[in-house]
Every structure is written in C-alpha cells, then in structure tokens.
C-alpha positions as CSV (number, residue, x, y, z in Angstrom):
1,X,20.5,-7.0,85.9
2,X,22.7,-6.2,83.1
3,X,22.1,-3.9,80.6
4,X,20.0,-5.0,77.5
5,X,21.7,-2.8,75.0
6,X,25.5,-3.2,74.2
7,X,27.3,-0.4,73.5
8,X,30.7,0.8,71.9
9,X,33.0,3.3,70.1
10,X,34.1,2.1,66.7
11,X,35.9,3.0,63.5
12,X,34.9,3.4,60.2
13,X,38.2,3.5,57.9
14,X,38.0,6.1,55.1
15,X,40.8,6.9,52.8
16,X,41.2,9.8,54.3
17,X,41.3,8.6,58.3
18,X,38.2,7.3,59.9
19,X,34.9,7.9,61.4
20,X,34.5,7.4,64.7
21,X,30.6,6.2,65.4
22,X,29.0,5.3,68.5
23,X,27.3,2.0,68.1
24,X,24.3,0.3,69.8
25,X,22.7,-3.3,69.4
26,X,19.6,-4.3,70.5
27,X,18.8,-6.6,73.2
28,X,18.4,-9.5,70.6
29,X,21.9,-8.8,69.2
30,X,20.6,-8.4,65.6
31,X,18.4,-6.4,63.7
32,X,17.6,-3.3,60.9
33,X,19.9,-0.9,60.8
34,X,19.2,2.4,61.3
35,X,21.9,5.6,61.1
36,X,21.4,8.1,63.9
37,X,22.4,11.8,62.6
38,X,23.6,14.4,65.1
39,X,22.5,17.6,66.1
40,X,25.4,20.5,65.9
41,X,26.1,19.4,69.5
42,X,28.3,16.1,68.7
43,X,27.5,12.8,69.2
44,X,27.0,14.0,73.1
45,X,25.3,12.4,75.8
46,X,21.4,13.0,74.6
47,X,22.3,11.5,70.9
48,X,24.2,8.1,72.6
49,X,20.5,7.7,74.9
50,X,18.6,8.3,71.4
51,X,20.8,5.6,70.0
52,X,20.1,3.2,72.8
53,X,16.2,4.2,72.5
54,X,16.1,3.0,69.2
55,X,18.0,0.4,70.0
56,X,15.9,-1.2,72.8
57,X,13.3,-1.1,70.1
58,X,15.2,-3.8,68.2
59,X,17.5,-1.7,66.4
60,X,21.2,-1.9,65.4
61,X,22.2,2.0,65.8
62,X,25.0,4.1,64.6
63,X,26.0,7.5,65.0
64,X,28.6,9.0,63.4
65,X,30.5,11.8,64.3
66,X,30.6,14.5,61.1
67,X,32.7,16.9,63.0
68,X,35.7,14.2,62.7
69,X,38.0,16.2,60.8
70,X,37.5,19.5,62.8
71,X,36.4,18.4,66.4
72,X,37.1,14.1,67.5
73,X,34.0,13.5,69.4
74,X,33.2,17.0,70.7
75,X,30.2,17.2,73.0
76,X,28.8,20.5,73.4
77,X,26.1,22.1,75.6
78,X,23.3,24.3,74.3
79,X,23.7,27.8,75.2
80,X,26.4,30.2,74.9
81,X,29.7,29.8,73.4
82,X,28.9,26.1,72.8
83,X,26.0,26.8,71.0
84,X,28.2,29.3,68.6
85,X,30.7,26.7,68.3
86,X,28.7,24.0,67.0
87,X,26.9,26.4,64.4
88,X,30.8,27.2,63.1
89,X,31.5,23.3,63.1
90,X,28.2,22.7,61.0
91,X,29.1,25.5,58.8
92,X,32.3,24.6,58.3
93,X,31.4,21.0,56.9
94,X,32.5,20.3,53.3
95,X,29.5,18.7,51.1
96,X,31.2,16.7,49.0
97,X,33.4,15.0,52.2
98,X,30.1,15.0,54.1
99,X,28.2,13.2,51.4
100,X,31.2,11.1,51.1
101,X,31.2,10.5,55.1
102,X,27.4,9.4,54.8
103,X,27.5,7.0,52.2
104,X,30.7,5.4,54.5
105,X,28.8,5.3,57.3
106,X,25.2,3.7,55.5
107,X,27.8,1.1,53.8
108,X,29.1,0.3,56.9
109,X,26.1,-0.3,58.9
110,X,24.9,-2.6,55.8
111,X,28.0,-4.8,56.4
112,X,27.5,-5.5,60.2
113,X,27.2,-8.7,60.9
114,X,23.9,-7.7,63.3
115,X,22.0,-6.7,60.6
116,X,23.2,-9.2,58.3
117,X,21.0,-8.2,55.1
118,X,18.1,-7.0,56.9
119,X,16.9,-3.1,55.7
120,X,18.5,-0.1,56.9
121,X,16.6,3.6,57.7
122,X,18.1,6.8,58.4
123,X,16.9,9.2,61.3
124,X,18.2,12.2,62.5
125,X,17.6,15.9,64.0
126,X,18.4,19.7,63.8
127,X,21.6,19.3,61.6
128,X,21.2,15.6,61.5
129,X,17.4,15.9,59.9
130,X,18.7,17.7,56.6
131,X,21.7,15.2,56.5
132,X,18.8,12.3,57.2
133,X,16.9,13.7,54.3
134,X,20.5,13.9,52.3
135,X,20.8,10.3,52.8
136,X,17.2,9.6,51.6
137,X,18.0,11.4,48.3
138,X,21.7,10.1,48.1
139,X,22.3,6.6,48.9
140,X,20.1,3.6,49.3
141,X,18.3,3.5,52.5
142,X,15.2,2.1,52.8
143,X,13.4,4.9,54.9
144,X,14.4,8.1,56.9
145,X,12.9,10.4,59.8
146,X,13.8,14.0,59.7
147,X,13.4,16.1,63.0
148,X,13.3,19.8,62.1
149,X,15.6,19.8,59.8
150,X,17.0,23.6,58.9
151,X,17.9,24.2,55.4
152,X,15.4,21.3,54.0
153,X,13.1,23.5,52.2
154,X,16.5,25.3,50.4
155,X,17.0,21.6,49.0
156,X,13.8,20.6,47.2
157,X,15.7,20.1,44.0
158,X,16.8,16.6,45.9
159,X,13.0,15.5,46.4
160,X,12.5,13.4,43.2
161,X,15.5,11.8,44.3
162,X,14.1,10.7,47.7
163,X,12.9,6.9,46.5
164,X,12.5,5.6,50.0
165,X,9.9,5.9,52.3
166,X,10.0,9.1,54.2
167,X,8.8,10.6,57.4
168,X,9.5,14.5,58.5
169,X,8.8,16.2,62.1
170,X,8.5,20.1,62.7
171,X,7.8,21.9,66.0
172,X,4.3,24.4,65.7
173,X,6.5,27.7,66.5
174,X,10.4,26.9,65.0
175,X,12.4,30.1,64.5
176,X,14.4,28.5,62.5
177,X,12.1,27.0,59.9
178,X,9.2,29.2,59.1
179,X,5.1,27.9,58.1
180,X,6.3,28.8,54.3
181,X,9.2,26.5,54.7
182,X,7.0,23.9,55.9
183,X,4.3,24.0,53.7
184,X,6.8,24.0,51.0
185,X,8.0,20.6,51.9
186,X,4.5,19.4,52.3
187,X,4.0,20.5,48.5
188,X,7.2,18.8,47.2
189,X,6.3,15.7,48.5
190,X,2.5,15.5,48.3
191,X,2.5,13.1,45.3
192,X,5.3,10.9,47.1
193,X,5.6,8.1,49.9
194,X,5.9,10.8,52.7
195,X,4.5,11.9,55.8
196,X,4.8,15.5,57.2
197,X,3.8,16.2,60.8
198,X,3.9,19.3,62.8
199,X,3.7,19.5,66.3
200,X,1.4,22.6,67.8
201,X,3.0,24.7,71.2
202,X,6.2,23.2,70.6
203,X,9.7,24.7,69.6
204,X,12.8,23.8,67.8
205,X,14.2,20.6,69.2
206,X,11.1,19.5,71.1
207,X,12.7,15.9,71.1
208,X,15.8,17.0,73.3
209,X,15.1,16.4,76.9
210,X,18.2,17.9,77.6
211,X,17.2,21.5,75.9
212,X,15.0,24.1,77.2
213,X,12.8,23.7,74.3
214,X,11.9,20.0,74.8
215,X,8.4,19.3,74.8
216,X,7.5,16.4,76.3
217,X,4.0,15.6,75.0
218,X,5.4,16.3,71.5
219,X,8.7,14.4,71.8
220,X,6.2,11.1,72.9
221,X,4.2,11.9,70.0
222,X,6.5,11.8,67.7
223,X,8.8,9.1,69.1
224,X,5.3,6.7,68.9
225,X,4.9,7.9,64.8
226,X,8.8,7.0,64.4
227,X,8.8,4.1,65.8
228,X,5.5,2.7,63.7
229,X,7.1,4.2,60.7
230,X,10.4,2.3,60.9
231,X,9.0,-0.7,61.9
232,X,6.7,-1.2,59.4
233,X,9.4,0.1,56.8
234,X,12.5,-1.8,58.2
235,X,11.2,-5.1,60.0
C-alpha cells in the first residue's frame, strides 16, 4: 500500500534567500492549512511525523525551518551539546527577520493550491509554541495551538492582539514555565476565545515521543483537544 500522505522539501523565496519548509498533504490532496512550528531541535525527524499526523487528519502541513540563515535543516538530538546548540540557534534568532519569516511562511501556505481558500491555523511547541502564539497576534490565522511555549507569559502585551481562536497546552511540573507563568496566561485571556489546559504528572515536552519527558497519556490527551479544536475552527 502506498503511503497516504505525500511528502516533500520545498522553497519559500524571500528577498533575502529562502525558506526551506517541509511539506505534507493529506490523503485527500486538499484541505486547511495549518503551519507546524519547531522545537529548538530543527525540523528533525519527530516534527516531519507531527507534520504527517496532522496531515492524515486532513491537513495540508508546513514546517518551516527558522534556523535557515544560521543552520540549513539542522536536526539535533536532545541531550548534551545538541541540546546547547539549539538553545544558542533559538537565541540567536532576529525578531524582526523571524516575524518577517512567519508572515512568509503563513502567506505561502495561503497560496497553495491544496488549500485553495480554505482557513489556515497555526500549531506549534517548545520554541514553536511562543512563535505559534506570535503568529496568532501577528498575521491572520484563523486559530493556533501552543505546546508549552517558554517566554509566553513575558509577551502578554500581544494578547489583545490575538483575534483568532486560540488553544494553549502546559505540562503539570515544567521547569521552564512556572504555575505563576501559567496562571498569568490564564488571566490575560480569560475574557477572550481561548482555552488553557494543563496536564498533571507530566513534564516539559510531554508531546515528544522521542524525549525522555514524553508522557504518553498526556500527549493523547492533548493531541484528541487539538485535533477537535482545529477542526471545528479550520474545516
């Protein structure tokens, strides 16, 4: 049998190079689009299966690499001196290129021919969770999923600007995003279209099968929420 979901490398001209983004259509060849954001480990193995998750699910997917300029499709592990490196790529990213990057990328998912006018969400984890919330609040998706996303409670002034429906995902026990920074994003979006879900006896990137942290019954949980979520926000 062949494989439902078709995948491929392509280019995304900017005017300063381009973007290469992994891209993955759905067994039906057309539907919403939806803009997978990386973790600091590159658009690596895990991310390309996420992207043909979502994409089974009727999906067109892309993933963008945002280490472009520093690091072509790096793929890194998650201990060690990978670990380090990715941190150094993420903190190394410009804002104003990334934003620029982003708003490529959601442009040019809006022009492929699979999704053809249909609604486009944005979903992403770790690094790509705060960039997914970025794109809620920056360009014109239609709805976004955050997974843990560090540094999202240090950007609250972007909340009023989120006018999409929006969905965010923290582990119960997350070293890197404490109860206070939680609850703070529960306050700034209590009066708005969003839903904030925590996740009890799991860590930091629970959704990563291929981290010692992932927790299954967590990762299941939440995949079930995103899915609903985007489909009744994107279909």
């Amino acid at each position: 049998m062949s494989d439902p979901v078709h995948t491929q490398w392509i280019n995304l001209p900017t005017a300063s190079g381009g973007i290469d983004a992994y891209l993955a259509l759905p067994p039906g060849g057309r539907g919403p689009g939806l803009l997978l954001l990386q973790e600091i480990f590159g658009v690596n193995e895990h991310i390309r299966a996420v992207a043909e998750q979502y994409a089974l699910a009727g999906f067109v997917v892309l993933a963008p690499d945002v280490f472009w300029r520093q690091a072509p499709r790096v793929e890194l592990g998650y201990e060690g001196d990978d670990r380090q490196r990715g941190v150094a790529l993420a903190g190394a990213l410009q804002p104003a290129e990334l934003q620029a990057d982003l708003q490529t990328a959601v442009a040019a998912l809006r022009a492929r021919p699979e999704v053809a006018g249909a609604k486009v969400g944005a979903i992403g984890y770790c690094l790509g969770g705060r960039l997914a919330y970025n794109v809620a609040a920056l360009t014109d998706v239609d709805a976004a999923v955050a997974y843990y996303g560090g540094g999202i409670a240090g950007q609250l002034a972007l909340a009023p600007k989120v006018r999409c429906p929006i969905q965010f995902h923290f582990a119960g026990s997350d070293a890197h995003i404490p109860p206070e920074a939680v609850a703070a994003v529960r306050t700034a979006f209590a009066d708005q279209h969003a839903e904030v879900h925590e996740y009890p006896g799991s860590l930091h990137g629970f959704n990563c099968w291929a981290r010692s942290s992932y927790h299954a019954q967590s990762s299941a949980l939440a995949l079930g929420r995103s899915l609903g979520f985007l489909s009744q926000h994107l279909f």
